[in-house]
C-alpha positions in Angstrom: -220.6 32.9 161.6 -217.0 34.4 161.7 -217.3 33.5 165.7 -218.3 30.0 165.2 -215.7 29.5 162.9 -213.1 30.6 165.2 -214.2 29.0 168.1 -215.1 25.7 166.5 -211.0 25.9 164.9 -209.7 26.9 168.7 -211.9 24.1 170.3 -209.9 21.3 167.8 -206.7 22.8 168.0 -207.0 22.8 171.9 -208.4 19.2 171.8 -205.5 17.8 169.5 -202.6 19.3 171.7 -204.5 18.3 175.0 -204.4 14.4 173.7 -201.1 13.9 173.0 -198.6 11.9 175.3 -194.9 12.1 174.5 -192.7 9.0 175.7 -190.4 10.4 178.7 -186.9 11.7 177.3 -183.7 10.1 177.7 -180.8 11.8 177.1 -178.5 9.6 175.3 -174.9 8.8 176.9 -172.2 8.5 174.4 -169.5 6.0 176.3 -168.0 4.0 173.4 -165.9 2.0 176.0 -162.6 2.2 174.0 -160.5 4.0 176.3 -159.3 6.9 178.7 -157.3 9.7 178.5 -155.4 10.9 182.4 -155.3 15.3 181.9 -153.5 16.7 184.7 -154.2 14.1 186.8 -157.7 13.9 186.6 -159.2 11.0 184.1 -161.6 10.7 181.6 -163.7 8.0 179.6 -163.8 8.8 175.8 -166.5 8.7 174.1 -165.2 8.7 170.9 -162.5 7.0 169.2 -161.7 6.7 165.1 -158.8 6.4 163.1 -158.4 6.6 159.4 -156.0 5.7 156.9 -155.8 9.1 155.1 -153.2 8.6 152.7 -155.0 5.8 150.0 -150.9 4.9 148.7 -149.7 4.7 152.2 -151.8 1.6 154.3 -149.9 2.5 157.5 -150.8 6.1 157.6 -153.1 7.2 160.2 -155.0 9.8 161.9 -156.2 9.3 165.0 -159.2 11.6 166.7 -160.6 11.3 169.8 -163.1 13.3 172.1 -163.8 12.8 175.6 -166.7 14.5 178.2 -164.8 16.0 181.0 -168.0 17.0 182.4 -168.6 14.8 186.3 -171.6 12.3 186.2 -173.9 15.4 188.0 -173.2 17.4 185.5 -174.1 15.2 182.6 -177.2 14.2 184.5 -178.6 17.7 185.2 -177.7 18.6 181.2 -175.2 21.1 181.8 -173.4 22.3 178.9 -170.5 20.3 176.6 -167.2 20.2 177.7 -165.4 18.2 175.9 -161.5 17.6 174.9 -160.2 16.3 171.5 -157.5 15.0 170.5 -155.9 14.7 167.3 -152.7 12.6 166.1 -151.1 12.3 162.6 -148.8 9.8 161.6 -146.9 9.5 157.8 -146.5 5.6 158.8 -147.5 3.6 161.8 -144.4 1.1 160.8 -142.4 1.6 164.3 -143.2 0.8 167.8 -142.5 3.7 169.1 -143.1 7.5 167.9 -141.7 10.7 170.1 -142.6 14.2 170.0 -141.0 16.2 169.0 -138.0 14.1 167.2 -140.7 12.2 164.9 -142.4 15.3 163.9 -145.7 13.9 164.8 -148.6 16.7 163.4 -150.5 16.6 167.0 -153.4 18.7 168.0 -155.8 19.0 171.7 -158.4 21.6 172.1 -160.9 21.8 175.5 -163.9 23.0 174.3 -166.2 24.5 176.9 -169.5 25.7 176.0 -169.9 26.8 179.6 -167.5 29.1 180.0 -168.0 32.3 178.0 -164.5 33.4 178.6 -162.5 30.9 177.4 -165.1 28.7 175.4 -162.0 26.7 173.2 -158.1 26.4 174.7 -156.0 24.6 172.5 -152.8 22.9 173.4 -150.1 21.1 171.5 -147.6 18.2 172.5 -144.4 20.0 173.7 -142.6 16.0 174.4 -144.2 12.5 174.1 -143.8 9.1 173.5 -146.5 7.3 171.7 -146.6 3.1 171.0 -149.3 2.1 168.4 -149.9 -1.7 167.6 -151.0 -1.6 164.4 -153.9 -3.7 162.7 -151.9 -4.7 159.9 -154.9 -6.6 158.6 -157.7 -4.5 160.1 -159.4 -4.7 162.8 -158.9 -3.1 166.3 -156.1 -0.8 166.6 -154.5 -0.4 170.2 -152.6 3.2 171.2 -150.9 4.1 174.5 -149.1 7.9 175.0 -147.6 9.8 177.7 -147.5 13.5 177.4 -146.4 16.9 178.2 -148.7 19.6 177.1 -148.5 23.6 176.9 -151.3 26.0 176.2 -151.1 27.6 172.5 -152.1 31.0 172.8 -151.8 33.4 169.6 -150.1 30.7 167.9 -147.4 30.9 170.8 -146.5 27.9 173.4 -147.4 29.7 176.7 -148.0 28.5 180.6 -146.9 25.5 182.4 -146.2 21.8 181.6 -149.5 19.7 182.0 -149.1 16.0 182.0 -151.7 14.0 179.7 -151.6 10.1 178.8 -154.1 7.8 177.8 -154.6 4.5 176.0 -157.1 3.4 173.5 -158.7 1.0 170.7 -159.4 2.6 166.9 -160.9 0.3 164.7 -159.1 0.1 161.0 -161.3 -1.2 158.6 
């Protein structure tokens, strides 16, 4: 009886995994069309731009992160791992057109993040000279942001390597 049981319980299980079609995957493509970013000569879409207001007392404050996939169209395609860069920008107050680094004291931030390299999965980098022009949505609204840069490797907390050039231009929304 034992038998019966157990091969009546295999022959459903076997017949409900043997009927089931699943719709063919797509991996999904972030690409949020608001911008690139030029590292080291080589460009990149983003595929992620926000900004936030993150002082509530001062409107014109912002923050400004953005990631894009430095991975080639192959290597999206055939699912290789992320490798990404981030950028992050902090302003006190948007309320000039133009912002330098280091007079303005602009808190500024860039990591490469590499899930396929085991050696050196995250290299973070900091702004050693800029110059950065926001247009700010006074009202809301998109946001528009253009930089030129020079970065340097932070290693240990200490600026190390050589000078790498990084610009880029995008569209925040503030709402």
């Amino acid at each position: 009886m034992k038998r019966i049981a157990f091969l009546l319980s295999l022959a459903v299980a076997f017949g409900l995994s043997s009927c089931y079609e699943s719709p063919e995957f797509i991996n999904p493509v972030y690409h949020c069309e608001c911008g690139e970013i030029t590292l080291n000569g080589q460009p990149f879409e983003l595929k992620m731009a926000e900004a936030v207001v993150w002082d509530s007392l001062q409107p014109l404050s912002r923050r400004y992160h953005l990631v894009a996939d430095m991975r080639t169209e192959e290597e999206v395609t055939a699912h290789a791992p992320a490798h990404d860069f981030t950028v992050t920008l902090e302003f006190n107050n948007i309320n000039q057109p133009v912002f330098y680094i280091p007079a303005d004291g602009i808190a500024n931030g860039m990591q490469e993040i590499n899930h396929g390299d085991e050696f050196f999965p995250v290299r973070d980098y900091v702004a050693t000279n800029a110059v950065i022009t926001p247009t700010p949505a006074l009202l809301g609204g998109p946001e528009a942001v253009a930089f030129e840069m020079v970065l340097k490797e932070v290693v240990n907390g200490s600026v190390v390597g050589f000078e790498i050039p990084f610009s880029g231009s995008f569209v925040a929304t503030i709402d």
